[in-house]
C-alpha positions in Angstrom: -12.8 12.7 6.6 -15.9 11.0 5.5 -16.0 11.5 2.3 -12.1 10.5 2.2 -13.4 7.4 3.3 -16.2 7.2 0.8 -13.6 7.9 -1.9 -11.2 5.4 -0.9 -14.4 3.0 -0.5 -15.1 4.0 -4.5 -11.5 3.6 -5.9 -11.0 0.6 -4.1 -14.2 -1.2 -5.6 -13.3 0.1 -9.3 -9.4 -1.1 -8.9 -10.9 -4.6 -7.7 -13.1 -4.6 -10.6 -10.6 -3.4 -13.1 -8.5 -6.4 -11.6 -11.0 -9.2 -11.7 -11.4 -8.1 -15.7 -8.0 -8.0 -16.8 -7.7 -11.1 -14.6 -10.9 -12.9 -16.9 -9.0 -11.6 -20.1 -5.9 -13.4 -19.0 -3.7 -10.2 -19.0 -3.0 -11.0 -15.4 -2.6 -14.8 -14.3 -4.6 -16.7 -12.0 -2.0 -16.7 -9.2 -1.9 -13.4 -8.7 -4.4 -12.2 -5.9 -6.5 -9.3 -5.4 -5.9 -9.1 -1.5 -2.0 -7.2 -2.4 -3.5 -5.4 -4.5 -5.7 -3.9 -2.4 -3.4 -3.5 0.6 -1.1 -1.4 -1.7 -4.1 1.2 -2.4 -5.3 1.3 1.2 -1.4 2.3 1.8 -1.2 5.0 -0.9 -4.3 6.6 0.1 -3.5 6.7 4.0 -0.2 7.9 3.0 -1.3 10.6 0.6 -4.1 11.4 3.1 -1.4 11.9 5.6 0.9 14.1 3.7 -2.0 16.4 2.3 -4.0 16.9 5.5 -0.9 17.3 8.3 1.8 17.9 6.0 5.4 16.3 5.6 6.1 16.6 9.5 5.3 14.5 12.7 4.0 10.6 13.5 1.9 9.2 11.5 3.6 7.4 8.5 4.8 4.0 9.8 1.5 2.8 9.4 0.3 3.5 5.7 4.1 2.2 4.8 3.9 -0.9 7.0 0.4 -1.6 5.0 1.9 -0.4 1.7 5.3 -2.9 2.2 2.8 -5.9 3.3 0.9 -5.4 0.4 4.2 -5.2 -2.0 5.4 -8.4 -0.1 2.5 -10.4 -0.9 2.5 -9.3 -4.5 5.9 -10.1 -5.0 5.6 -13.5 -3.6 2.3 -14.0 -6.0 4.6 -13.3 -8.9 7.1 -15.5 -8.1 9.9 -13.2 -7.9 10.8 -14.3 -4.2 11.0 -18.4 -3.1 9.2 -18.3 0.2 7.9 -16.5 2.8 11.2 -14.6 3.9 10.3 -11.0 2.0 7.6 -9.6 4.1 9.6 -9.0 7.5 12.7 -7.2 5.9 9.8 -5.1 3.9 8.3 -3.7 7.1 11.5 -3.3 8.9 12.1 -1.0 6.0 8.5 0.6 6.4 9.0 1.3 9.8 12.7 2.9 9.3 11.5 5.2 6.6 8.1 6.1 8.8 10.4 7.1 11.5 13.1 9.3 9.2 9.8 10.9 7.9 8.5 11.6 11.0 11.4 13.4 12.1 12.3 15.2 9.0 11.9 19.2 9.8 9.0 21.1 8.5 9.0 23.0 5.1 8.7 26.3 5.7 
């Protein structure tokens, strides 16, 4: 689990860097913020952890989808492609729905 954690740690610092660069080369703009960016890895990897180290049954997904669908929220309201704050909340409700149909989905024998 630590070194999960140290991993996450690593690809989080060289997906910030990566970022910032592109960002100084002007391939991505100034309004768009690093903060969504990392919420959408810390999402993937908690979800991937999830499915890898318990498998595709039981609790435990709501949460890397509610951080993943925050994260997406943010960056679509960086980009411009939503007026207003209004995206985040339906995001999440949609996290939480497809945590829970996860979470009850049979195992995989």
């Amino acid at each position: 689990m630590i070194r999960n954690r140290s991993l996450l740690l690593a690809v989080l610092l060289i997906g910030v860097g990566v970022f910032l660069l592109l960002q100084r080369a002007d391939v991505i703009t100034d309004d768009v913020d690093v903060g969504p960016i990392v919420l959408i890895g810390i999402g993937v990897f908690l979800l991937v952890e999830r499915i890898v180290e318990r498998g595709p049954v039981g609790a435990g997904y709501v949460a890397p989808l509610v951080v993943t669908a925050i994260g997406v929220g943010l960056l679509l309201e960086d980009v411009g492609a939503f007026d207003g704050d209004g995206v985040i909340v339906p995001l999440v409700a949609i996290a939480i729905g497809a945590g829970l149909i996860l979470g009850a989905a049979p195992a995989r024998r």
